[in-house]
C-alpha positions as CSV (number, residue, x, y, z in Angstrom):
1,X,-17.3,-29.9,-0.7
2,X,-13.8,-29.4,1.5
3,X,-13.6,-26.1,2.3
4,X,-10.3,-25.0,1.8
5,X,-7.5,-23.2,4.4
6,X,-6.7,-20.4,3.0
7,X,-3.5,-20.2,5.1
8,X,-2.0,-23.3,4.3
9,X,-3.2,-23.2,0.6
10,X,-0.8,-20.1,0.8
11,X,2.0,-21.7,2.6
12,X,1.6,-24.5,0.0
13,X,2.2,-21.9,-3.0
14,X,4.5,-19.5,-1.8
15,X,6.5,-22.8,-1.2
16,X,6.0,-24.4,-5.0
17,X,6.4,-20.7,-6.2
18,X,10.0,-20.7,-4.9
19,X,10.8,-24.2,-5.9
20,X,10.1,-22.5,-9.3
21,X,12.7,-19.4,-8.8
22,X,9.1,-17.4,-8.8
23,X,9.0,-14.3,-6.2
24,X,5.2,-14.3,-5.0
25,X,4.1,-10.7,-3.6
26,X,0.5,-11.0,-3.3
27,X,-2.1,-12.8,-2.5
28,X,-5.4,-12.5,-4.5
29,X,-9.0,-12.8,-2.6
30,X,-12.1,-12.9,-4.3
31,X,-15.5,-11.9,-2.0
32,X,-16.1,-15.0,-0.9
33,X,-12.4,-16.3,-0.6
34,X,-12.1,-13.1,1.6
35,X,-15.2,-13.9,3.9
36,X,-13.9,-17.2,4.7
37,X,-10.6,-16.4,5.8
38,X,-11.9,-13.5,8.0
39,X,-14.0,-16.5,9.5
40,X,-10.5,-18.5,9.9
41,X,-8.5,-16.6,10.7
42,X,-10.5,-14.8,13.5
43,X,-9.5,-11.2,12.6
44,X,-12.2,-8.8,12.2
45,X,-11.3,-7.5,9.0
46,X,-13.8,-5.2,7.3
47,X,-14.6,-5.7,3.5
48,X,-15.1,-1.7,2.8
49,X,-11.7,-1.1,4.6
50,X,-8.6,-0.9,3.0
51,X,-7.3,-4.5,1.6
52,X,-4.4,-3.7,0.6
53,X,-2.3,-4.6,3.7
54,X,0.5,-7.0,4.5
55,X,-0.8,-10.1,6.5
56,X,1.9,-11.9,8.7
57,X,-0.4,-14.7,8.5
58,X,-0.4,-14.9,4.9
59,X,3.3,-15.5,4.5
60,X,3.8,-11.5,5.1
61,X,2.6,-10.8,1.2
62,X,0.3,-8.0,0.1
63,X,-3.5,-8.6,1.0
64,X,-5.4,-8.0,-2.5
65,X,-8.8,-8.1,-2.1
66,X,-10.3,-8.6,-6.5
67,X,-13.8,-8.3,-7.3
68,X,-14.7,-11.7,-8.5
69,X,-16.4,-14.4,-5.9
70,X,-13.8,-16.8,-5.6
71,X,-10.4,-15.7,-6.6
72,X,-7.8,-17.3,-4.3
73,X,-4.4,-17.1,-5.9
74,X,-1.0,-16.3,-5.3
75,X,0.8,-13.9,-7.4
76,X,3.9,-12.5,-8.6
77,X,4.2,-8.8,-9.6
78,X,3.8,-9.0,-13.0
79,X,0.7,-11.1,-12.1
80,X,-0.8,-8.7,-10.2
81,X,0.5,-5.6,-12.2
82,X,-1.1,-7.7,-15.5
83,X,-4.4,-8.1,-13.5
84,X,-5.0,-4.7,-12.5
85,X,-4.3,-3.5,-16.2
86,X,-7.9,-5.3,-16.9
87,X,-9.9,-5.8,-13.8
88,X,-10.4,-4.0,-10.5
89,X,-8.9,-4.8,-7.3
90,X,-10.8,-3.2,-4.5
């Protein structure tokens, strides 16, 4: 299995996103999704501190940490604003 960059998966989006006149403002992390780019991204994040952050090195979006195990996505507003009407984000 390829583990996936979470960075450039993100670049990759955000890119496709705007290609499609979509406005991404956040990027989704599940629990696992979120251990792995605290191991690539070398920045001691911790998981009981506050996600909800913007992170320059995910294209300056807002850091939503969702409690599934994987969960990697990029969203728009009314992606997130529909997945929070149904599901927790942490």
């Amino acid at each position: 299995m390829t583990l996936v960059n979470i960075e450039q998966y993100v670049k990759d989006c955000i890119e496709r996103m705007q290609q499609e006149d979509q406005t991404p403002v956040a990027v989704m992390l599940g629990h696992e999704d979120w251990i792995e780019f605290t191991v690539q991204s070398q920045v001691a994040y911790t998981p009981f501190g506050s996600a909800r952050r913007y992170q320059p090195a995910l294209g300056g979006l807002l850091l939503v940490r969702v409690d599934e195990m994987h969960a990697l996505r990029v969203a728009t507003q009314a992606e997130l604003d529909a997945y929070a009407q149904s599901n927790q984000i942490l």
